[in-house]
C-alpha positions as CSV (number, residue, x, y, z in Angstrom):
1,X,0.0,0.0,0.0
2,X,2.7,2.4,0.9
3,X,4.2,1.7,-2.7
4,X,1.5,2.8,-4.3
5,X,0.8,6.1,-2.2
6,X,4.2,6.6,-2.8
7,X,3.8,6.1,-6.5
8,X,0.5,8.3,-6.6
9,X,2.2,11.1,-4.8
10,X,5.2,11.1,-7.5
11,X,2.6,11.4,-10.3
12,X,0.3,14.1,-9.0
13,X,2.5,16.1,-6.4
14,X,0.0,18.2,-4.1
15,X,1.5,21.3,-3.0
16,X,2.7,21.7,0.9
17,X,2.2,24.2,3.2
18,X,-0.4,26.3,3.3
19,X,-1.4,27.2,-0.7
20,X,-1.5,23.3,-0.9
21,X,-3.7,23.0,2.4
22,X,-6.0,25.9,0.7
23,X,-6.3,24.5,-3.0
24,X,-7.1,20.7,-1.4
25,X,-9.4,22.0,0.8
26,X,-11.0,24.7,-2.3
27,X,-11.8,21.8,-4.1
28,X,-12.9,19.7,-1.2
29,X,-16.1,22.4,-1.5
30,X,-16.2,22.8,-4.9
31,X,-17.3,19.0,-5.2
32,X,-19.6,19.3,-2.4
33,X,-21.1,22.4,-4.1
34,X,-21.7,20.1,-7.5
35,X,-22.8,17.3,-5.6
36,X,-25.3,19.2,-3.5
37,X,-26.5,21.3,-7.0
38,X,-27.3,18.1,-8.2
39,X,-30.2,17.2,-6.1
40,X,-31.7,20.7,-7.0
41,X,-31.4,19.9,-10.1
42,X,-32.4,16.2,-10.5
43,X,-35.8,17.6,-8.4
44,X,-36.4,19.8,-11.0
45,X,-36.2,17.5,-13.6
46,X,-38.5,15.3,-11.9
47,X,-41.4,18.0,-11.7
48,X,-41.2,17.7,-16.0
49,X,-40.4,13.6,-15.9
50,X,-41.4,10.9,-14.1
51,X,-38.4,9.8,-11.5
52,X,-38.2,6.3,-13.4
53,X,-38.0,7.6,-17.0
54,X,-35.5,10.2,-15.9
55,X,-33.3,8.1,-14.1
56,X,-33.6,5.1,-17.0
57,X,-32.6,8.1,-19.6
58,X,-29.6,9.3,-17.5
59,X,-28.3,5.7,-16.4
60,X,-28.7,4.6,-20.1
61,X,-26.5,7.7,-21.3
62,X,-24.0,6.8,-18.4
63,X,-23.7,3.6,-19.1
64,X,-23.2,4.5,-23.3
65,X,-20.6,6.6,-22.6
66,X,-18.6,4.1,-20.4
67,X,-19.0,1.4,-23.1
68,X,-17.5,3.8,-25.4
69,X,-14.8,4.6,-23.5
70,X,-14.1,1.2,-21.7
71,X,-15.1,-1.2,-24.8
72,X,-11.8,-3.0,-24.6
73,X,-12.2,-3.5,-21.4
74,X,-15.9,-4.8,-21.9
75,X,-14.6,-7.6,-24.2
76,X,-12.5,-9.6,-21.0
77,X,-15.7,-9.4,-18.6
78,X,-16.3,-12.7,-16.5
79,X,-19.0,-14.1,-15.6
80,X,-18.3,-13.2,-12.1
81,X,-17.6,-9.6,-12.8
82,X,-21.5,-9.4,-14.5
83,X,-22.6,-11.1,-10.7
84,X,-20.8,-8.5,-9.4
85,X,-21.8,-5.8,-11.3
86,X,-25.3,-6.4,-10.8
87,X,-26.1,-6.7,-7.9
88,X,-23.9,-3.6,-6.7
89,X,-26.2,-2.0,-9.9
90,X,-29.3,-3.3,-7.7
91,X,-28.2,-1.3,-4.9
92,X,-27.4,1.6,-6.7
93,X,-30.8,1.9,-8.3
94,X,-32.7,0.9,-5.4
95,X,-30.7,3.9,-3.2
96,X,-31.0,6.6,-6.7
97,X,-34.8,5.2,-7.1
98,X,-35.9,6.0,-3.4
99,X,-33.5,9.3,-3.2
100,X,-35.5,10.4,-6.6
101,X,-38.7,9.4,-5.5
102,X,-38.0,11.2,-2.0
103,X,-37.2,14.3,-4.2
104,X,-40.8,14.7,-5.2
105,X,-42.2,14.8,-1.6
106,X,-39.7,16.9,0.2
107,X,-36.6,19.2,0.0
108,X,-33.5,19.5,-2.0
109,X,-31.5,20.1,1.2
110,X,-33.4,17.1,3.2
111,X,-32.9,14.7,0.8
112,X,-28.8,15.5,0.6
113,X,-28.5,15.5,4.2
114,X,-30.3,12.1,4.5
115,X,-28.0,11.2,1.5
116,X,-25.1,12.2,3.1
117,X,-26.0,10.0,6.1
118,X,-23.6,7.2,4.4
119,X,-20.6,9.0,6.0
120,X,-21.4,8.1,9.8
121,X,-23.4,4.8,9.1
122,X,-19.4,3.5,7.9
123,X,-18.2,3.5,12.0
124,X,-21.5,1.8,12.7
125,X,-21.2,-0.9,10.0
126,X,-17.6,-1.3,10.9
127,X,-18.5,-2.1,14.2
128,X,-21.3,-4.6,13.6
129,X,-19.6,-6.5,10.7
130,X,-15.7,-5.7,11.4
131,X,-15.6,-5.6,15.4
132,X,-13.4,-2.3,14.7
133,X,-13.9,0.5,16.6
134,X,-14.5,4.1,15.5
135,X,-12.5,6.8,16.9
136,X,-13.8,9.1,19.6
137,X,-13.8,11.9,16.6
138,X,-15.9,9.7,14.7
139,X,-18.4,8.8,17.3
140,X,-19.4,12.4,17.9
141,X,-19.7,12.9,14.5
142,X,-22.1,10.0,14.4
143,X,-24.3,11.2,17.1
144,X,-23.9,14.6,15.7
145,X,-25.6,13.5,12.5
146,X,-28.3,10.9,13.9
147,X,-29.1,14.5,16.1
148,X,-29.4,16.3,12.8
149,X,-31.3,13.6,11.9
150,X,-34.0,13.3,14.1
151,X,-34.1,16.9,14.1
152,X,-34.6,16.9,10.4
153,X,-37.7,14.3,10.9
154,X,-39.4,16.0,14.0
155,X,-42.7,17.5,12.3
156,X,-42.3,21.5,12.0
């Protein structure tokens, strides 16, 4: 592992000190500002389509364009790398089905927070299926976000 860190760091250097601490952590928020636009977005979209016709269309596009790109790839597939595939697919569209179908009935900013709940539910998975303990750090950020939660669910 520390080979390959080691090789990643070679080919895209990061900047130290403190213009390197500010451009990491610039685009640290300009991906959370893109990812967050998109559920304003998608919930617009979904007022003019239905959810499941919007979200066959873009996955169809997506998955077009990675043929395209990967078809070389696509030619030495196994069998077990279809499984695979598929059933993480399943998981996927069952989480972007109920996220775009949770667009209709409530808020942008709800939905990516609830979304977002993936982040803290990783210490709590890790400790049911791993027996590895989160870091103090960690546990406060999970109550902190179960709070925000619950919060979030209480009827205004």
């Amino acid at each position: 592992m520390t080979a390959f860190i080691k090789k990643f760091e070679k080919k895209f250097p990061i900047a130290s000190g403190l213009l390197g601490f500010m451009r990491t952590d610039g685009l640290l928020i300009l991906v959370t500002i893109i990812w967050g636009s998109t559920f304003l977005v998608v919930q617009e979209t979904v007022k003019l389509v239905e959810p499941f016709t919007f979200l066959a269309l873009r996955f169809t596009i997506a998955a077009l364009t990675l043929a395209i790109i990967f078809h070389k790839r696509l030619i030495n597939i196994s069998r077990r790398d279809l499984i695979s595939g598929t059933i993480i697919g399943l998981f996927l569209f069952v989480g972007y089905a109920l996220q775009t179908e949770a667009l209709q009935n409530t808020t942008s900013s709800k939905v990516g927070f609830i979304t977002a709940l993936y982040v803290p539910v990783v210490p709590v998975l890790a400790v049911l299926m791993l027996r590895q303990w989160p870091t103090f750090g960690a546990i406060i950020g999970v109550i902190l976000s179960f709070a925000g939660l619950i919060l979030l669910s209480v009827n205004e």
